[in-house]
N, C-alpha and C positions, 0 to 999 in steps of 0.2 A: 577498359573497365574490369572491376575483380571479377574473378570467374565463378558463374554462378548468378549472373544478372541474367544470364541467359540459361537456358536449360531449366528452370523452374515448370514450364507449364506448354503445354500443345503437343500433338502425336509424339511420340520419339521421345520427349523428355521422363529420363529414370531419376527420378527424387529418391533419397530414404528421409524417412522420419522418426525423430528416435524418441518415444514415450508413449503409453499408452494412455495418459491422462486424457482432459479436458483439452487441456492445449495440444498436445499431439492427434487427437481424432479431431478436432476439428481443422487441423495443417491437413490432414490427410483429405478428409473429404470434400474441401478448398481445392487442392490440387487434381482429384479424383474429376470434380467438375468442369476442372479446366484442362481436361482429357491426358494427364501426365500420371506416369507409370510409377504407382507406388508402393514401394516394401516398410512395413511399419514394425521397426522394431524396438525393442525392451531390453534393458540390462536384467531384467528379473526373472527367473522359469515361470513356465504358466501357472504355478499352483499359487505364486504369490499374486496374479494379475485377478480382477473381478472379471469373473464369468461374462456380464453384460458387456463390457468394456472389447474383448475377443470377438465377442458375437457381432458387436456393431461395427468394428474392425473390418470382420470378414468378410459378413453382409456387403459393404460398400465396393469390397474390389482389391482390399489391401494385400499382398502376399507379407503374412505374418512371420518373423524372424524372433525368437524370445532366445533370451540368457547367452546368447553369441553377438559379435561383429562381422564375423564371415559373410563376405560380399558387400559390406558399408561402403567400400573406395569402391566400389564398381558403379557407382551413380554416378550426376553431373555435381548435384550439392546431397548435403545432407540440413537438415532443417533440426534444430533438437529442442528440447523441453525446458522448463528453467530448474527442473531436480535435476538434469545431468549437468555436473561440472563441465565447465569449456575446455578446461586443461585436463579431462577425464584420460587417464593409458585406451579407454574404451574407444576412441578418435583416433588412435595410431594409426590403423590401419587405409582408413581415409585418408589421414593426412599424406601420410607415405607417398598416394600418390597423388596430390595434390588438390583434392577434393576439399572444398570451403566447407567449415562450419557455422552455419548462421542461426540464429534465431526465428522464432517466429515471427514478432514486427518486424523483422529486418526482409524476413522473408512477402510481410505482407505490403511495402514498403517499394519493393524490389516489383510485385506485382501490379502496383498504383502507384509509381512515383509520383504523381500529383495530388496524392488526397491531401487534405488541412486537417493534420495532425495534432494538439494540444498535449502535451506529455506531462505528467506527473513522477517524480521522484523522489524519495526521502525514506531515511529512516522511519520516519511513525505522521500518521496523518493524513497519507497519501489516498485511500480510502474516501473520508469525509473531503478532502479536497476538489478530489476527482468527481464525486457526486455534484457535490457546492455548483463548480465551474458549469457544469452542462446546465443542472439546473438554471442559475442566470442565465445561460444563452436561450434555453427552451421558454423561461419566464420573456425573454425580450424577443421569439420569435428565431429567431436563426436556428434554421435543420440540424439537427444534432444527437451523438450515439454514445453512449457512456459505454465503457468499454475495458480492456483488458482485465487485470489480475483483482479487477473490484468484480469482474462478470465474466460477461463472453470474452475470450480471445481476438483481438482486434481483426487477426485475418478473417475468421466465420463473419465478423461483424461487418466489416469492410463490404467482402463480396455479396453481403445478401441486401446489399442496399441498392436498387433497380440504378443503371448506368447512367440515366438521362438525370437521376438526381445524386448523384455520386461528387462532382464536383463542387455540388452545392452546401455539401453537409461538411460538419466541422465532428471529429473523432477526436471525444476527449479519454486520453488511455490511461490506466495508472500501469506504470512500469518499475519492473525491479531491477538490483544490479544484476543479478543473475542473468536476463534477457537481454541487457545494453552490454553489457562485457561479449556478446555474440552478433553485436552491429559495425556498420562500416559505413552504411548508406541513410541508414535510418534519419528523416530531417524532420521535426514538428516545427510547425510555424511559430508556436509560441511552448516555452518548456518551463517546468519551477523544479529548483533544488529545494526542498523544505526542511530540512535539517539533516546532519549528520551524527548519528551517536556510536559507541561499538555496536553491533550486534553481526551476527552470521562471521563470526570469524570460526567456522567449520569452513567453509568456502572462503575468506575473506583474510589472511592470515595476518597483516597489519592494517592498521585504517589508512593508511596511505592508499594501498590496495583498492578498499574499500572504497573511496573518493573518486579516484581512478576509474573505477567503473562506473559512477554514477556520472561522472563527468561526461562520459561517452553521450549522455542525452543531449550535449550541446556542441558534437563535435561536428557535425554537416551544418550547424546554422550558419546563416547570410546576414550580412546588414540587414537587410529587409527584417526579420524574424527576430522574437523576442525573448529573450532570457529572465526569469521570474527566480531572483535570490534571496534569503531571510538576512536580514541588514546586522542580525544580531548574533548570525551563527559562523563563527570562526573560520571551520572546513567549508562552510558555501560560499565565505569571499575568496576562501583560496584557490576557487574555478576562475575566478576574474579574469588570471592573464591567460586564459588558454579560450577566452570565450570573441568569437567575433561580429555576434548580434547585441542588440541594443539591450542593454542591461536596467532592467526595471527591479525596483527591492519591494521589501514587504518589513513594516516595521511597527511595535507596539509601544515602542520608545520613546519615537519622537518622529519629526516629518523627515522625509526622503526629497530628495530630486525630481523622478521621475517612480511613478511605482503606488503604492497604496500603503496609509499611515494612520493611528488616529490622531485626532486633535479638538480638543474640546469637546470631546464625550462623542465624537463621530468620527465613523470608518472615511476618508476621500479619500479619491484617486486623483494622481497629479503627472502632468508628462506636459512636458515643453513649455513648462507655466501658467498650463492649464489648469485648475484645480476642479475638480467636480465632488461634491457632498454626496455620497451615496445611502448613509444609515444612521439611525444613532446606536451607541454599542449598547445599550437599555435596552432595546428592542433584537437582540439577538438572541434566538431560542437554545442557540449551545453555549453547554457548561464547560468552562475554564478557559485560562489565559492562553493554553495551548490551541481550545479549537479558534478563537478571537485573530490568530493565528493564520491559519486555515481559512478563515472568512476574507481576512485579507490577501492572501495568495490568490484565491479564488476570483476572487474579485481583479486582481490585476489581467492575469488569465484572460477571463472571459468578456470583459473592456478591451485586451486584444484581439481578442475573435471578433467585435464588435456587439458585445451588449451596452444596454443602454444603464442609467443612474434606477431608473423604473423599473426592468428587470431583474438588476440585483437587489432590490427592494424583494420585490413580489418574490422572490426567492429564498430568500431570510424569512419571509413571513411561513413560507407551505414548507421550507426543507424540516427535515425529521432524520434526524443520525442513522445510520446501519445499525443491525440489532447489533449488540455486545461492543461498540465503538463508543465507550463516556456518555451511555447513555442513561440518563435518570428514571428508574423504576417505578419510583416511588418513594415512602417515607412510612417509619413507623417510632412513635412515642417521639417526634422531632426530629428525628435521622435519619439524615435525606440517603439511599441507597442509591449507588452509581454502577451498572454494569461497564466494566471497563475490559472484557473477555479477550478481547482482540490485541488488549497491552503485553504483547509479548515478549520485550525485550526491556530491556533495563530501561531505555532513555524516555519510552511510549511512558512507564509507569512515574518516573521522574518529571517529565513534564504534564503530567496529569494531578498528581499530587502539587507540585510548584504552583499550578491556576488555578486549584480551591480557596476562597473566600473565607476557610474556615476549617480547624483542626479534622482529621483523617483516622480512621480506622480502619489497616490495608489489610486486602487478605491477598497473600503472596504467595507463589511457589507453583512448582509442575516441572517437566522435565526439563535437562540442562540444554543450553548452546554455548556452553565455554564463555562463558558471561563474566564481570571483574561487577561483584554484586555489591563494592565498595561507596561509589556513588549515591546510591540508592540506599546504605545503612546511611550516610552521611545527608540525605533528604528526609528520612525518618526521621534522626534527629530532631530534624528542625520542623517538620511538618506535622507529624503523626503524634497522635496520644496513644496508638499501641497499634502493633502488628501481630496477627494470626497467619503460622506458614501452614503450610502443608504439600504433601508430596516431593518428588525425591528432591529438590531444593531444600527442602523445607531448612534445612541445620548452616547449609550453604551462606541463605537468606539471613536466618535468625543470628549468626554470627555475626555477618558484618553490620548490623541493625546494632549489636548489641556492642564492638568494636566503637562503633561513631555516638554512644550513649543514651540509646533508647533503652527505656530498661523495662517496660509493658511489651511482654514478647510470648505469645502463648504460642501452641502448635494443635492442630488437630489432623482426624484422622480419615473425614469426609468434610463434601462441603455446605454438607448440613450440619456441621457441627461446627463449621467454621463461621458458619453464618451468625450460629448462636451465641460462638462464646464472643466474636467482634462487636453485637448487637448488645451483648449484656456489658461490654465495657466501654460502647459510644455513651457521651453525652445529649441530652436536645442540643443542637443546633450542629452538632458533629456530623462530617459522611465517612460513613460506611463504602466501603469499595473495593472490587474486585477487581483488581488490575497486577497481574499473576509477576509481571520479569520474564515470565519462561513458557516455551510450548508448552501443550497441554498434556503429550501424547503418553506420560504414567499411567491419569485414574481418568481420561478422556478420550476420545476418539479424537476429537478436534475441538477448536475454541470456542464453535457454535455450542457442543452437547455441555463444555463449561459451563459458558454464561446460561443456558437454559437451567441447569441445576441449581447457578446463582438465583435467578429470578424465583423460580418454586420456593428454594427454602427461603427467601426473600417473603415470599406471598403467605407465610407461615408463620409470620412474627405477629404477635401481638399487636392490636391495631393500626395493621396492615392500609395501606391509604396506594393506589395505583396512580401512576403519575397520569395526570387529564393533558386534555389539546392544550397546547401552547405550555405546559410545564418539562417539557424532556430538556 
């Protein structure tokens, strides 16, 4: 077996772990409890690192390495973050002598190879998916931990679940390419591809590439274990031949074989010719074709875990979206407001726009990820009555909007002024929406401080109405 299944944990074993983040202190303090010896280091000098971040480090037992790799190949593995590139020159020196680069799941994975893993993957949605799926199982009763890059890091999450009920619980993760491009062993029992669009080609330099790594969530499955694909997305059939678990789809087209579809105004799930009615899509509390989407991956998912038709009911009815995830605010003078803060990449904002019921007024822009913002003027077009950009995109945006024929294109210079001027050129019955294409990291810290500044100048419009229970 690869090296590096062993030497993870007990007296004698020297880990390194390379980040200081969320994900890297909790690798360390994982490992620390499982008495294995470890150096936690950072590509960055300590002046860029948060003070608390060091402290909790040190506190724990970590021997701290910052802005060097000196002494990286002198472990048994190295464990890394999903900000350092897997192909990083920072890994030379491990590699050199033959020390494994893995990830965190892989690492966590590697230390429970038998837990019931539930994997999430995709371009956009992955988030509301991964919520969705637990929910049902926790609505139908089955032990369950929601988990990775939607929360806690699966290892922290993993080990702090007491051993006698460890087998019994089902780990539903959301995982990026960034963490599965650093697996080898990593097996969920049941896994979904939910779409692929460009984004992250910083990291990702074709979508070949890019697919590649996502594929990796399906490369330890068994017959036993089940593959969860969107029937309608091009790059997720073309895992087909490399997959050798039982291939379930997800489709809003038309019925499936095996998988979950709608048909006559309800969500089923069907597998071996069984059919089961789980919902009507009327009574689904998220907005657009894309989360309906989502509802049905989720639904396949957690039907594999073993939820029941009842569960995924009860779950529909109490879930409520992540803040800044298509979520509806409210309304003012008939224009329904949608926080969309979390759409950060062209394809999130695309199929957001595409499942509105009704004309759109985006407000787009923030820093770049080498993004092709072509698609996206080409769904303006056809979707939107005007776009407001703003931030270093902003002319990026506004150009290819205005290339594909939109021709209501203003710019502003907060996003309080963006809120204004999108609000004075929506219609009644038009949304309003903040669904960016782009990181936030210009006039934002992060996507969270975004969408918060959406909803304020939101709550500032002229009779202003806050979305009630059962309206998000």
């Amino acid at each position: 077996m690869a090296m590096g299944w062993h030497g993870l944990s007990g007296r004698g074993s020297r880990v390194a772990v390379v980040g200081t983040g969320v994900t890297g202190l909790e690798t360390a303090r994982v490992l620390l409890s499982l008495g294995t010896e470890v150096t936690l280091y950072d590509t960055r000098e300590e002046s860029a690192i948060p003070e608390d971040a060091l402290r909790r480090a040190r506190s724990m037992g970590c021997t701290v390495r910052l802005g060097t790799h000196d002494g990286l190949g002198d472990h048994a593995v190295v464990v890394t973050s999903p900000g350092v590139p897997i192909e990083s020159p920072y890994f030379g020196p491990a590699r050199e002598r033959g020390v494994e680069v893995i990830s965190e799941i892989e690492a966590a994975f590697r230390l429970w190879p038998g837990i019931a893993v539930i994997g999430v993957t995709g371009t956009n949605g992955k988030s509301t998916t991964t919520a969705l799926t637990g929910e049902m199982l926790a609505q139908t009763g089955v032990p369950v931990r929601v988990c990775g890059n939607i929360g806690a890091p699966l290892i922290g999450v993993v080990a702090d679940v007491p051993e006698a009920a460890r087998d019994q619980t089902w780990f539903v993760a959301e995982v990026s390419s960034f963490q599965l491009e650093a697996t080898e062993w990593f097996r969920p029992r049941a896994a979904a591809l939910l779409n692929i669009t460009d984004d992250h080609r910083d990291r990702h330099p074709t979508v070949q590439s890019y697919v590649s790594a996502k594929a990796r969530l399906f490369q330890r499955q068994t017959p036993a274990d089940v593959a969860v694909l969107n029937a309608a997305d091009e790059a997720c059939r073309s895992v087909l031949p490399r997959l050798r678990s039982r291939v379930w789809w997800f489709s809003t087209d038309g019925p499936v074989t095996d998988g979950a579809y709608v048909a006559d105004g309800c969500v089923v799930h069907a597998v071996g010719g069984a059919v089961t009615e789980l919902c009507r899509v009327d009574g689904i509390r998220l907005v657009g074709r894309h989360n309906l989407e989502n509802v049905l991956a989720a639904s396949a998912l957690s039907m594999a875990a073993g939820a029941t038709a009842e569960g995924v009911q009860r779950a529909l009815r109490v879930f409520e979206p992540a803040p800044h995830t298509f979520r509806r605010v409210g309304s003012a003078g008939g224009v329904v407001l949608i926080n969309d803060s979390k759409g950060t990449n062209v394809g999130a904002t695309v199929r957001g726009l595409e499942g509105l019921d009704g004309p759109a007024v985006l407000i787009a822009g923030g820093s770049s990820k080498g993004a092709d913002y072509a698609p996206l003027g080409e769904c303006l077009a056809r979707r939107a009555r005007a776009l407001v950009v703003l931030g270093a995109t902003a002319h990026e945006i506004a150009d290819a909007a205005r290339r594909a024929g939109l021709k209501c294109i203003r710019e502003a210079q907060s996003m309080d002024e963006a809120v204004r001027v999108g609000f004075a050129l929506a219609r009644p019955g038009d949304y309003l929406i903040l669904s960016p294409a782009c990181a936030s990291f210009d006039l934002f810290e992060n996507y969270k401080a975004r969408g918060v500044a959406f909803e304020r100048a939101a709550a500032e419009l002229p009779g202003f109405e806050p979305a009630g229970a059962g309206n998000e």
